[in-house]
C-alpha positions in Angstrom: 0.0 0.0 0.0 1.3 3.5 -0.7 1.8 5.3 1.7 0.5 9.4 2.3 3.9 10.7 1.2 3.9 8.7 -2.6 0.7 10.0 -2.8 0.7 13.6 -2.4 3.7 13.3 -4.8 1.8 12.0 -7.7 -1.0 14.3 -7.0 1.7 17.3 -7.5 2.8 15.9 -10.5 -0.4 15.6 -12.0 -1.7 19.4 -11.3 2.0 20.6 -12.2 1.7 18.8 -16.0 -2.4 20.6 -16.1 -0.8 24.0 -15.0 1.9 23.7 -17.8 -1.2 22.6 -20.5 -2.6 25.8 -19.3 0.4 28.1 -19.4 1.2 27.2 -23.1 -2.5 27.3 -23.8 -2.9 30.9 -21.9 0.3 32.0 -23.4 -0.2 30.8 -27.1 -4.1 30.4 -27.8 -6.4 32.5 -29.8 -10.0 32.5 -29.5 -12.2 33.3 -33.1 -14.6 36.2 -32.3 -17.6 36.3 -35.1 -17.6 39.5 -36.7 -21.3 39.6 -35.8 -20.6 39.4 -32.4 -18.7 42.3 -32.4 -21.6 44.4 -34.8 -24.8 43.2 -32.6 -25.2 46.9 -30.7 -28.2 45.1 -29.2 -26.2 43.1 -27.0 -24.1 45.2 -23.5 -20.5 45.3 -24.5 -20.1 43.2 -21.0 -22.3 40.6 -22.4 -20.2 40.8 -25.8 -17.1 40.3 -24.2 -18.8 36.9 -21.7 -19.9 34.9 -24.7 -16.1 35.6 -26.0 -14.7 34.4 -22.6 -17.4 31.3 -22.9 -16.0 30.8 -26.4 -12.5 31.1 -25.3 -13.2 28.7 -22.8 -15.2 26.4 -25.2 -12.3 25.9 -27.3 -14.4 25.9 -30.2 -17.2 23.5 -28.9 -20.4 23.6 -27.9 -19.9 23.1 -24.7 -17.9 25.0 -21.9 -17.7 25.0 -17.9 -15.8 28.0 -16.4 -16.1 28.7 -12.5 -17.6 32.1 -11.8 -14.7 33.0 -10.3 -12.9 32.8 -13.6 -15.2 34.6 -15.7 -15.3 37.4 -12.7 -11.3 37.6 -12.8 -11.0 37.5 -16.6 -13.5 40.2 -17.1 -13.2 42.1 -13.9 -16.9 42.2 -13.2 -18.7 41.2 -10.0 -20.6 37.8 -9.3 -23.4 39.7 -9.8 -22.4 41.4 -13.0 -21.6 38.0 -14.2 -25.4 36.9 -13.9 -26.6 39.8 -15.4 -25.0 39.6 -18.7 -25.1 35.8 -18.6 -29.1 36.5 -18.2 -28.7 38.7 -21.3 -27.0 36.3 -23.5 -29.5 33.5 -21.9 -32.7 36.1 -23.2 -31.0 36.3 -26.7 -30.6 32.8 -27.2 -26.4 32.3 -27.4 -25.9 30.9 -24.2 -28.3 28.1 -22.2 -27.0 27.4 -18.7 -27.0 23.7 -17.0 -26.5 23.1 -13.3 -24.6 20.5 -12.7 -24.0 20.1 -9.2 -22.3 22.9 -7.8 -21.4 23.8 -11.9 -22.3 25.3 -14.4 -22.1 23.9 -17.9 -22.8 26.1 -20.6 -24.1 25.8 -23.9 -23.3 27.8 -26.7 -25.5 28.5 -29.4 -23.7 29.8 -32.4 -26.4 29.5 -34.9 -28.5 32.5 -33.1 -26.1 34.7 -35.0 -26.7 33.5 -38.2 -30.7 34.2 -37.0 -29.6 37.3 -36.0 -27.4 38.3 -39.2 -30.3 40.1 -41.0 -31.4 42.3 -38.3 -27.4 42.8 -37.4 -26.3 43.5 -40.8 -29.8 45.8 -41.1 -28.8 47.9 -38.3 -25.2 48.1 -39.2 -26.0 49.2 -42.7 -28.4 52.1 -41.8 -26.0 53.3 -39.1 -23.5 53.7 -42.6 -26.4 55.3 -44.3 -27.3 58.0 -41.5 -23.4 58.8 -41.3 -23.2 59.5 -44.9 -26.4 61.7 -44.8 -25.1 63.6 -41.7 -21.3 64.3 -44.0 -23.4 65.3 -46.9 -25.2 67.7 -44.8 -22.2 69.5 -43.1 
């Protein structure tokens, strides 16, 4: 049987390998951002900037589970901050939160943006129009 100290050891050596992972990962990994993400003016800028974390975290899945405290220390926004713009995207349809336990796993829906694209793109297009109008008229 092994004893305490054999164990501990392997325990460190375990974490130690998953802190490197996440070093190189931290250090070396880009996250795509849809470009109508970033042109939805419907959507807080704080809540724009949580589904990017959840993406980031998602690795490019479906699929993601960040603690709270994460998100908070990534974003630098309160708990409750957090559960306000995670309510937003929730109302919007791009994120749908599971409670797993004492987790959270969230889902992430990327096709609302393609449902969104129309009304995005409409509003994008007549904020180019009214700038245009407003140069023409100074």
């Amino acid at each position: 049987m092994k004893d305490l100290k054999q164990i501990l050891e392997q325990k460190k050596s375990v974490v130690t390998a998953q802190l490197s992972n996440q070093r190189k990962w931290i250090q070396s990994g880009t996250t795509s951002i849809p470009n109508l993400l970033m042109m939805d003016n419907e959507l807080s800028l704080p809540a724009r900037m949580l589904f990017i974390s959840l993406l980031m975290h998602g690795f490019g899945k479906k699929q993601c589970f960040p603690a709270n405290y994460l998100l908070q220390h990534e974003l630098g926004l309160s708990d409750r901050q957090i559960r306000r713009y995670k309510t937003e995207l929730m109302d919007v349809g791009l994120v749908a939160v599971k409670r797993t336990g004492r987790s959270n796993v969230y889902e992430i829906n990327h096709d609302v943006l393609e449902q969104r694209a129309e009304a995005i793109l409409s509003r994008y297009n007549k904020c180019i129009v009214e700038n245009a109008k407003n140069k023409d008229n100074e």
